[in-house]
C-alpha positions as semicolon CSV with decimal commas, in nm:
position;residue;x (nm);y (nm);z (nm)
1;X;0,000;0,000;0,000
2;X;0,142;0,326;-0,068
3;X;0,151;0,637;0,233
4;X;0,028;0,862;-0,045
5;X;-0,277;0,707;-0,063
6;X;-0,330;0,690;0,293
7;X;-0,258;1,030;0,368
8;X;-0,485;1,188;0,055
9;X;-0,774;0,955;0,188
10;X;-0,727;1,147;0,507
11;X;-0,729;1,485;0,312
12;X;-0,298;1,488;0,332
13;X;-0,147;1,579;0,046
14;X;0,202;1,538;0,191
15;X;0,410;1,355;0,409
16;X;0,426;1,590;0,705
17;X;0,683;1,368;0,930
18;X;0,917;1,264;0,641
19;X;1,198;1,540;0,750
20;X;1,368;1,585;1,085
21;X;1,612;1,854;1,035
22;X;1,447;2,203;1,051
23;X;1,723;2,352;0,895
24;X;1,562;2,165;0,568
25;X;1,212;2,104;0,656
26;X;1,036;2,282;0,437
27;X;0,660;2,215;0,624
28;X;0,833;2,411;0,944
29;X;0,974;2,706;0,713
30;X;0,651;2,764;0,501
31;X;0,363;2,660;0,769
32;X;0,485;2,634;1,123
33;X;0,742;2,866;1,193
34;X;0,503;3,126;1,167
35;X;0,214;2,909;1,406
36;X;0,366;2,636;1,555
37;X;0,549;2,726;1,910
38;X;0,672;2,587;2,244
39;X;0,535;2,700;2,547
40;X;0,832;2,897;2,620
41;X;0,796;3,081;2,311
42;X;0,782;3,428;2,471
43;X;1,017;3,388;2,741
44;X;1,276;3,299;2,480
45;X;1,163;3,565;2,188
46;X;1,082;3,885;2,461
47;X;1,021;4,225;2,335
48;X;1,275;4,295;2,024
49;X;1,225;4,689;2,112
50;X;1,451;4,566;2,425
51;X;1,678;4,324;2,356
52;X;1,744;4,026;2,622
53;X;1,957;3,769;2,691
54;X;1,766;3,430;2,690
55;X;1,963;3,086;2,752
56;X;1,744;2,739;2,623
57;X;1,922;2,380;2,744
58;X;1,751;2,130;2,560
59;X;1,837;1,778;2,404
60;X;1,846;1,697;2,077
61;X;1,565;1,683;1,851
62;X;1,378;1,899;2,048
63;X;1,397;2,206;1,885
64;X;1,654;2,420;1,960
65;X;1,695;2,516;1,585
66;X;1,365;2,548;1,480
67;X;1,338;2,840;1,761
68;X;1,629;3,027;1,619
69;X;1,485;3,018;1,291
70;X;1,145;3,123;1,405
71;X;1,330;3,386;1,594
72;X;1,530;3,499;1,286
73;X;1,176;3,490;1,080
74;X;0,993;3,639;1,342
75;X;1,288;3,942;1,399
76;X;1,264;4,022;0,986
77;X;0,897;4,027;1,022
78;X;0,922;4,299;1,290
79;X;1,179;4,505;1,089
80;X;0,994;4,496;0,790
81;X;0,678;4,666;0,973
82;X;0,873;4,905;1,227
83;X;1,155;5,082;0,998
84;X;1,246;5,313;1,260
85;X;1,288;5,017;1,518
86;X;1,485;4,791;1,340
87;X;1,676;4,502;1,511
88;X;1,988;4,417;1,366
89;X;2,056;3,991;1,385
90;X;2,383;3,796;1,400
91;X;2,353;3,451;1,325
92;X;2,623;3,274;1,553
93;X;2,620;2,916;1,413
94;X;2,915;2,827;1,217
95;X;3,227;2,797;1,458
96;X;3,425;2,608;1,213
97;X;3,633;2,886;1,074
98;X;3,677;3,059;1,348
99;X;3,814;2,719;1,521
100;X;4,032;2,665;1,221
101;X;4,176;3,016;1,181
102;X;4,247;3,020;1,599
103;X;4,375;2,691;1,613
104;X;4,642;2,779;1,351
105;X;4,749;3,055;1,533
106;X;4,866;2,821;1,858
107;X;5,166;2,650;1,882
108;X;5,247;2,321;1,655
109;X;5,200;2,137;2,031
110;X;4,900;2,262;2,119
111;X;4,686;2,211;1,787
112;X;4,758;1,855;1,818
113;X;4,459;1,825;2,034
114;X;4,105;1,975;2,071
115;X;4,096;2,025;2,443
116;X;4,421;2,181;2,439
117;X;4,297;2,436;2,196
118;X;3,983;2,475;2,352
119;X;4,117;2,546;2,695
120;X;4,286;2,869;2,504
121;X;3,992;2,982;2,385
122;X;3,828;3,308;2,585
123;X;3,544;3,584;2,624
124;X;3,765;3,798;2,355
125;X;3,748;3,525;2,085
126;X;3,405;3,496;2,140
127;X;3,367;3,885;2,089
128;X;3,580;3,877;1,801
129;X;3,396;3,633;1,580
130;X;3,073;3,830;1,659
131;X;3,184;4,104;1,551
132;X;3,354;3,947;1,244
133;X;3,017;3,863;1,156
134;X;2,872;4,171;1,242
135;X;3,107;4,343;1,072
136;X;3,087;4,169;0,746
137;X;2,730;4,132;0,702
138;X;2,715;4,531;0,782
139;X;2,972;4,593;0,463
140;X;2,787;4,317;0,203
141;X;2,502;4,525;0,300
142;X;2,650;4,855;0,189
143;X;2,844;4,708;-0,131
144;X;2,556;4,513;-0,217
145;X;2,252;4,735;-0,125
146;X;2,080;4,625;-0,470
147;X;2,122;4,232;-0,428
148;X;2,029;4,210;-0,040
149;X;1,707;4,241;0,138
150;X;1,822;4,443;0,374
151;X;2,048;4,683;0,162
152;X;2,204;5,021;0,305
153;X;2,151;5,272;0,028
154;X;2,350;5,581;-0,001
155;X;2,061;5,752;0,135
156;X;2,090;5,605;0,494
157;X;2,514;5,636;0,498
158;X;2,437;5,984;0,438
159;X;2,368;6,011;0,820
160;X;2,720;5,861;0,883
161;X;2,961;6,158;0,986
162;X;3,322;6,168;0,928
163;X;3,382;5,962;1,234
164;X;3,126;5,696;1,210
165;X;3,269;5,621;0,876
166;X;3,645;5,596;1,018
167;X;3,470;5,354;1,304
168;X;3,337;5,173;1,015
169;X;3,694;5,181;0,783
170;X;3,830;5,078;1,160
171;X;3,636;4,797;1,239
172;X;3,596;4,656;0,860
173;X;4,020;4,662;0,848
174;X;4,023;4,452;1,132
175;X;3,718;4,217;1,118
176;X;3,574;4,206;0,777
177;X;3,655;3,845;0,651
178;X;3,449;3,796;0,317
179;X;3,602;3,665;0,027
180;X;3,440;3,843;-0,243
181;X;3,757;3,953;-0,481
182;X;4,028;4,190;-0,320
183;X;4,022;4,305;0,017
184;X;4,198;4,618;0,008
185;X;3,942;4,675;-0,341
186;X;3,658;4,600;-0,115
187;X;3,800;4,828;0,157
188;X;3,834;5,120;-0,096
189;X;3,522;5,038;-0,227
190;X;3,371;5,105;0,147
191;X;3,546;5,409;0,193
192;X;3,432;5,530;-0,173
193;X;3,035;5,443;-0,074
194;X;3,135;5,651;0,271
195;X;3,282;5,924;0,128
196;X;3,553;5,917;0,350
197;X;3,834;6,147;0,202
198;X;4,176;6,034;0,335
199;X;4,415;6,281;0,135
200;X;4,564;6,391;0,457
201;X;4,728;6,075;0,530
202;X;4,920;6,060;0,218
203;X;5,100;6,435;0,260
204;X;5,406;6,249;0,496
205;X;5,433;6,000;0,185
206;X;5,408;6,264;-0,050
207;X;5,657;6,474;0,126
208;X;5,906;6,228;0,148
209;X;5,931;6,107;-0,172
210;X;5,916;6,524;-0,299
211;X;6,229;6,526;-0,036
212;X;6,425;6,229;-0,160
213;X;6,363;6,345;-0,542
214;X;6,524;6,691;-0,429
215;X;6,793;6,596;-0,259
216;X;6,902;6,336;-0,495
217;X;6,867;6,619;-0,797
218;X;7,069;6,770;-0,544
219;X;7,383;6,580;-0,561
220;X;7,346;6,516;-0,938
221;X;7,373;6,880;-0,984
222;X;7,686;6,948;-0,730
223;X;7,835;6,601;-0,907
224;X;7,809;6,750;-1,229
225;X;7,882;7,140;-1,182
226;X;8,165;7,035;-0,935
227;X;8,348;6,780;-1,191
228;X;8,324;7,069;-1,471
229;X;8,486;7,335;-1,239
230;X;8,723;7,107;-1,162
231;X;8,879;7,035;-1,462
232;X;8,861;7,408;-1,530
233;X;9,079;7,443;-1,225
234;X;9,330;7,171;-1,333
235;X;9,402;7,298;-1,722
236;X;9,456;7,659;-1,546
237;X;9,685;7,466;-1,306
238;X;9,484;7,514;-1,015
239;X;9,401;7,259;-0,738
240;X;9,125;6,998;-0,841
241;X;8,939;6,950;-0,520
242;X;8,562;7,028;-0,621
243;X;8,468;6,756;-0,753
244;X;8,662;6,517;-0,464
245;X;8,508;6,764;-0,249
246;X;8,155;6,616;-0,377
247;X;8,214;6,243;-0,395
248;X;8,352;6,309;-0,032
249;X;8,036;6,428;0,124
250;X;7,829;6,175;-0,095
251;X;7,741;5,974;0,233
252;X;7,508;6,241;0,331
253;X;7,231;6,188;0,066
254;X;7,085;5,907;0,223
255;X;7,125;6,053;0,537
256;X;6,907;6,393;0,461
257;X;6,683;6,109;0,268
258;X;6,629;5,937;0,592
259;X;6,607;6,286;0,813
260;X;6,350;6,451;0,539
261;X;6,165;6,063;0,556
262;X;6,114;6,050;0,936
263;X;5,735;6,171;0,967
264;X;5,666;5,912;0,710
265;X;5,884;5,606;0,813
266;X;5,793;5,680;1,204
267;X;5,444;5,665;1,096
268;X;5,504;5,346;0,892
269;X;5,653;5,159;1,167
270;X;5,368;5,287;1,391
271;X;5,102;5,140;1,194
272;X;5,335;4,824;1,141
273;X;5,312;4,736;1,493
274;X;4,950;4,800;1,481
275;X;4,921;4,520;1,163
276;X;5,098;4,284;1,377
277;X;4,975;4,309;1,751
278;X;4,627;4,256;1,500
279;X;4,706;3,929;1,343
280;X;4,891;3,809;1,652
281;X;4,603;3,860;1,929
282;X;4,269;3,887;1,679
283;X;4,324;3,498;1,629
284;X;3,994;3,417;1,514
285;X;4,024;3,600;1,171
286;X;4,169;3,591;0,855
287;X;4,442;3,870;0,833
288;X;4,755;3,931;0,666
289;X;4,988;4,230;0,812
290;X;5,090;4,362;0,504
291;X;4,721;4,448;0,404
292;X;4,597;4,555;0,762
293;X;4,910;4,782;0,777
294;X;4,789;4,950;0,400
295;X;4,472;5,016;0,512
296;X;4,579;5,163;0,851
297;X;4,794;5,372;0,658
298;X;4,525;5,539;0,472
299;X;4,378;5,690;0,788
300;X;4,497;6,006;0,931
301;X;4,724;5,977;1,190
302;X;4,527;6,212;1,404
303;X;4,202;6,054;1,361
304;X;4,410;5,696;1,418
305;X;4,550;5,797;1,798
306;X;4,395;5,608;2,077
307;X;4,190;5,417;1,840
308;X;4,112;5,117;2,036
309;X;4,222;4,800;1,799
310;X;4,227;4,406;1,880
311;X;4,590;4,396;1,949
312;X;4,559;4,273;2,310
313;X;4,465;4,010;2,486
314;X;4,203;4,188;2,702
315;X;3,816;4,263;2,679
316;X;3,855;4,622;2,696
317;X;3,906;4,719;2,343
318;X;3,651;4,478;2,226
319;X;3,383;4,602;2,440
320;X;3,500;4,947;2,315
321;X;3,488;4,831;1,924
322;X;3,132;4,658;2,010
323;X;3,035;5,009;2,099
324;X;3,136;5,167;1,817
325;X;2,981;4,882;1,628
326;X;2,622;4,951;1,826
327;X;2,698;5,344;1,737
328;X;2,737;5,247;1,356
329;X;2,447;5,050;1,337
330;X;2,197;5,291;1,548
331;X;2,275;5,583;1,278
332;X;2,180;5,337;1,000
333;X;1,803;5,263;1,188
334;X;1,936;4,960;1,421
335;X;1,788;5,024;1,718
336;X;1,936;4,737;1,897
337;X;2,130;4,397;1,801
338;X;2,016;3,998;1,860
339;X;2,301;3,705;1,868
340;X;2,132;3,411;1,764
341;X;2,384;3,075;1,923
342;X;2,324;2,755;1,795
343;X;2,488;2,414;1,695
344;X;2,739;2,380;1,928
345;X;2,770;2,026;1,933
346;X;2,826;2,068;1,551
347;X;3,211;2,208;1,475
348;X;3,435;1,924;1,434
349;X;3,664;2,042;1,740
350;X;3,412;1,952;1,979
351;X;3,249;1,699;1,792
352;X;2,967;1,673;2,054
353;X;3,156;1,583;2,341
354;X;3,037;1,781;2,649
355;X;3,365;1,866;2,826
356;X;3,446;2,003;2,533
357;X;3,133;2,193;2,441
358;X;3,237;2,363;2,820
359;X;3,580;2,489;2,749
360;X;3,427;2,657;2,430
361;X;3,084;2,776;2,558
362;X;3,183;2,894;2,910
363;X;3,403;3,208;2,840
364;X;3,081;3,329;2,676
365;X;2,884;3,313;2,983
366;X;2,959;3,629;3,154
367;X;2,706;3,881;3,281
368;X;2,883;4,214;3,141
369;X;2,840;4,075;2,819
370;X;2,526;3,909;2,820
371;X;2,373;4,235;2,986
372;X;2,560;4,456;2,766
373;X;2,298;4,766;2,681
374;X;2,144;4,728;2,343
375;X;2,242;4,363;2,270
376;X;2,043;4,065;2,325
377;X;2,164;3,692;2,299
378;X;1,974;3,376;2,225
379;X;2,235;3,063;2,332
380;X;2,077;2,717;2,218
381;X;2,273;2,527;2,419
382;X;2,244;2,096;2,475
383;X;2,107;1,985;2,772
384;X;2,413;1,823;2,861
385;X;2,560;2,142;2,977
386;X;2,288;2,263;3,216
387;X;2,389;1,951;3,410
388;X;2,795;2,048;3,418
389;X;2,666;2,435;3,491
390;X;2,480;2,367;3,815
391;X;2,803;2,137;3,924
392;X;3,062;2,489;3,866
393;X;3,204;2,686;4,115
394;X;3,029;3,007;4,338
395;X;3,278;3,245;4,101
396;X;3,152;3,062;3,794
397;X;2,801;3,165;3,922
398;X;2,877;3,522;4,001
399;X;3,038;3,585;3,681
400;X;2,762;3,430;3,436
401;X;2,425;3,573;3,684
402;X;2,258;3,318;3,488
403;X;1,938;3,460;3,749
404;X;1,926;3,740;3,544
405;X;1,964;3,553;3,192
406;X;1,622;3,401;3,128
407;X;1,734;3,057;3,164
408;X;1,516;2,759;2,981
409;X;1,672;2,510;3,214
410;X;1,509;2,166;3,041
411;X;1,363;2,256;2,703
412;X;1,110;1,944;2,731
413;X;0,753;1,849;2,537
414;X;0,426;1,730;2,679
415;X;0,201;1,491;2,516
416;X;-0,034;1,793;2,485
417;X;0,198;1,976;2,299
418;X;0,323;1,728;2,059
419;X;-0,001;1,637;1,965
420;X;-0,048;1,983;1,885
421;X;0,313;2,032;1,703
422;X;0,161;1,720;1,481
423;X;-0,175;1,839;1,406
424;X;0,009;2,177;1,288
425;X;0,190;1,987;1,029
426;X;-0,103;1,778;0,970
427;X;-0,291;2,059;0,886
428;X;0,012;2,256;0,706
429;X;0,008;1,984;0,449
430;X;-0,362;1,940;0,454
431;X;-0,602;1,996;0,108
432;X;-0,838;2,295;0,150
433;X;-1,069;2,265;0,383
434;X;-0,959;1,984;0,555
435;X;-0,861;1,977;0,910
436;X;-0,689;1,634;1,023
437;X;-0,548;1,518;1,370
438;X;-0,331;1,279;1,473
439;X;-0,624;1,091;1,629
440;X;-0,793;1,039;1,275
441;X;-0,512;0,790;1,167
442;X;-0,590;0,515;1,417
443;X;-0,860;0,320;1,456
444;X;-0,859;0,168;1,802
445;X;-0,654;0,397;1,990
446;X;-0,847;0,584;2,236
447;X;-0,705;1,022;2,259
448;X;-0,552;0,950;2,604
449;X;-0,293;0,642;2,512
450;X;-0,197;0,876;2,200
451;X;-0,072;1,162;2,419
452;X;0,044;0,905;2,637
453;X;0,289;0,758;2,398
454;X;0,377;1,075;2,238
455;X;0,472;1,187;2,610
456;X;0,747;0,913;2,606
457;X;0,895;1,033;2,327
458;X;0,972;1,361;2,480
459;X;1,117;1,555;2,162
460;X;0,999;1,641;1,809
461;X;1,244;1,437;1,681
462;X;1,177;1,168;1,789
463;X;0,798;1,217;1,763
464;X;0,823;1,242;1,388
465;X;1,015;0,939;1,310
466;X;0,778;0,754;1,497
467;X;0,499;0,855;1,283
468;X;0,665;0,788;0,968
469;X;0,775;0,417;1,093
470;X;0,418;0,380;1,195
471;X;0,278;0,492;0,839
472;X;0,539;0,287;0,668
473;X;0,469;-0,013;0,883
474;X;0,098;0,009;0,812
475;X;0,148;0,043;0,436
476;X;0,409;-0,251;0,437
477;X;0,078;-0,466;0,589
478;X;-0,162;-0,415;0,303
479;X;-0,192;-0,369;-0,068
480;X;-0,297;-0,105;-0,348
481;X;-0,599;-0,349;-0,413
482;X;-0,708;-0,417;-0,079
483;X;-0,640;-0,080;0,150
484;X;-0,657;-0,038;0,502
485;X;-0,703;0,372;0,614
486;X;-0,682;0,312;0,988
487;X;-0,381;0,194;1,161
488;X;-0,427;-0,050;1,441
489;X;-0,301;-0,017;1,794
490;X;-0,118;-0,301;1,744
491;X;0,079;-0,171;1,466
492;X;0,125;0,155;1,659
493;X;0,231;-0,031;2,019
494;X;0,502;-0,251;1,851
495;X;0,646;0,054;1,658
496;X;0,666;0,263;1,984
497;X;0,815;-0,034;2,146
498;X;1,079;-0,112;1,928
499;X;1,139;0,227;1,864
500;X;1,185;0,315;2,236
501;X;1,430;0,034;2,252
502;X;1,624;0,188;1,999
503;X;1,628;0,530;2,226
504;X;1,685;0,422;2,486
505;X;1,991;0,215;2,334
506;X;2,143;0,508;2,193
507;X;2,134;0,735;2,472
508;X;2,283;0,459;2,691
């Protein structure tokens, strides 16, 4: 028998538990995610006109992604119908190249192995690939204002003064890791869409290289006069020492080169040092020091003292640079900034494993971030870790104030609910008019063993391979020519059975 023809004689017209994944589930991103939720729906969401922290611990398969992408949907929603109010969204979900590009940075010994790198790995890195994000997401959006949804026209950097658009230059020289062609092209082209005139920081260059050029037409000229007068001097018998005179004192071109050079070659050490105290302590990033040392060239010198740049290992500047990011973003209609965390368990340096999940998630957890003023961050964490937190230390505690974070501390399902989550789908994939339950597919199974055994299952998940072993079970018991549109309890009881055994198996 095929499923097809069991679910259209229920009014179906698709297979509503066929995917798992919601990253790919395409019933969840064109039905539910906009009315399917979890209880704890508005704890986690809050108000996006202020930004809060929210932390969910939840196993897997229970929905930790679909939330951030109902979050994400739900966040463009609200931009597109308050303007004014937008919230700006960074989606914090692929570690990978951040892992890679810090790992390379450590020693040959202490690459070797995860935990090692891991254990290296602190609240700054964590800052730093946020605002890599941040940062390049901002400057697609300017470049690409015609071929993005969310586009900055020239309009809206027109409310960018001349020091918003150095903070921008600033921050995109440091933390702006696309790949699209040239950097330093993509840099210019930033600073062409900004307007941001940087003449001034070429006169030392230009001056030096006038200064060189004059002395050296200098000594050509003194060479040249001095040899003729010379031999003038010798044929009247006089003493030839002009032109010795010259080639004597030679020496002391390079050396008014080098004194007339000074502003420029001080400067160029200056921002040399800058380029590498960058690479070597903004280890999350892709950055050569040749290029960062070109493009912090190009900016003034004046308007480039006491710039705070990643070139320690402290929080200070990067709270400082996240400030100046919030500043950037508030002049371009942001009103306020959501971190969406997710996946975890996913980069191949922690590969799931939860002391390793720790070393990497914990530096995260502290309250001056979390409560930072304008930002808010959603952390969809495993459940695995909410058991390690409560075992941590008192100073642990007092650092993350997870009592003021909005913690989700077991991110569980009732029966009632996953009946519910299945009837949404049910009725997502439904023909017009129709309105099927759960309860419609079986034919001896009374509404209170259903949410019963969908109680044991605990997590979507596992909820919606259940159903699809259960419809392919059924159809595996009867034929095309002689149909059978109501599954039997016994079919459903030694699904859940075996399928429990399986569970439980694993998670043992």
């Amino acid at each position: 028998m095929n499923i097809q023809s069991l679910l259209e004689h229920h009014g179906i017209v698709r297979n509503p538990f066929a995917e798992e994944d919601a990253q790919t589930d395409q019933v969840f991103k064109e039905h539910c995610i906009a009315n399917a939720y979890h209880p704890v729906w508005d704890k986690v969401y809050g108000d996006p006109k202020e930004p809060s922290t929210a932390i969910v611990f939840g196993p897997k398969g229970s929905g930790k992604t679909a939330m951030r992408l109902q979050i994400r949907r739900h966040l463009q929603k609200f931009n597109q119908e308050h303007p004014a109010e937008r919230i700006y969204t960074i989606a914090y979900d692929d570690f990978n190249p951040f892992l890679d590009h810090f790992s390379e940075r450590l020693s040959r010994r202490t690459n070797r192995k995860p935990e090692r790198v891991l254990k290296e790995w602190k609240l700054w890195d964590h800052m730093d690939s946020i605002l890599c994000l941040g940062v390049t997401k901002l400057v697609d959006q300017i470049l690409k204002a015609d071929h993005v949804d969310d586009g900055i026209d020239r309009q809206a950097l027109s409310k960018l003064d001349r020091t918003a658009s150095r903070d921008l230059l600033l921050l995109a020289a440091c933390y702006d890791q696309s790949s699209d062609g040239s950097f330093i092209d993509r840099w210019n082209d930033l600073r062409r869409h900004l307007g941001y005139n940087n003449v001034v920081a070429k006169i030392s260059c230009w001056f030096a290289c006038a200064w060189s050029v004059i002395v050296a037409c200098g000594f050509v000229y003194l060479m040249f006069t001095g040899s003729g007068g010379g031999d003038a001097a010798a044929a009247e018998g006089g003493e030839a020492v002009a032109a010795k005179t010259v080639w004597d004192y030679l020496w002391l071109a390079p050396v008014l080169m080098l004194i007339g050079s000074a502003p420029y070659l001080v400067r160029l050490l200056k921002t040399w040092w800058a380029a590498f105290r960058i690479r070597r302590h903004m280890r999350v990033g892709k950055r050569e020091i040749g290029t960062t040392r070109k493009l912090l060239h190009w900016i003034p010198i004046k308007e480039l003292a006491s710039q705070p740049l990643p070139r320690y290992d402290r929080t200070d500047d990067r709270y400082e640079l996240l400030n100046k990011f919030q500043s950037v973003i508030d002049r371009l209609g942001y009103c306020g900034m959501i971190v969406l965390m997710d996946r975890v368990d996913e980069p191949h340096m922690t590969g799931g494993k939860t002391e390793l999940m720790r070393l990497f998630v914990w530096p995260l957890l502290d309250n001056k971030l979390l409560k930072h003023p304008g930002i808010g961050f959603k952390l969809m964490l495993p459940q695995d870790l909410h058991r390690d937190m409560e075992r941590e230390s008192r100073d642990f505690h007092e650092r993350a104030r997870l009592d003021k974070q909005n913690v989700i501390p077991s991110f569980q399902w009732t029966g009632e609910s996953l009946y519910d989550l299945a009837r949404a789908r049910m009725m997502a994939c439904a023909q017009p008019g129709q309105s099927p339950e759960p309860k419609d597919l079986f034919a001896d199974l009374d509404y209170a063993r259903i949410i019963s055994a969908f109680n044991s299952l605990r997590v979507p998940r596992h909820l919606f391979r259940f159903l699809y072993r259960v419809l392919v079970d059924h159809c595996n018991r009867y034929t095309d020519s002689n149909p059978e549109y109501k599954i039997r309890s016994e079919t459903f009881e030694t699904v859940l059975a075996v399928y429990s055994r399986e569970v439980d198996s694993n998670t043992l």
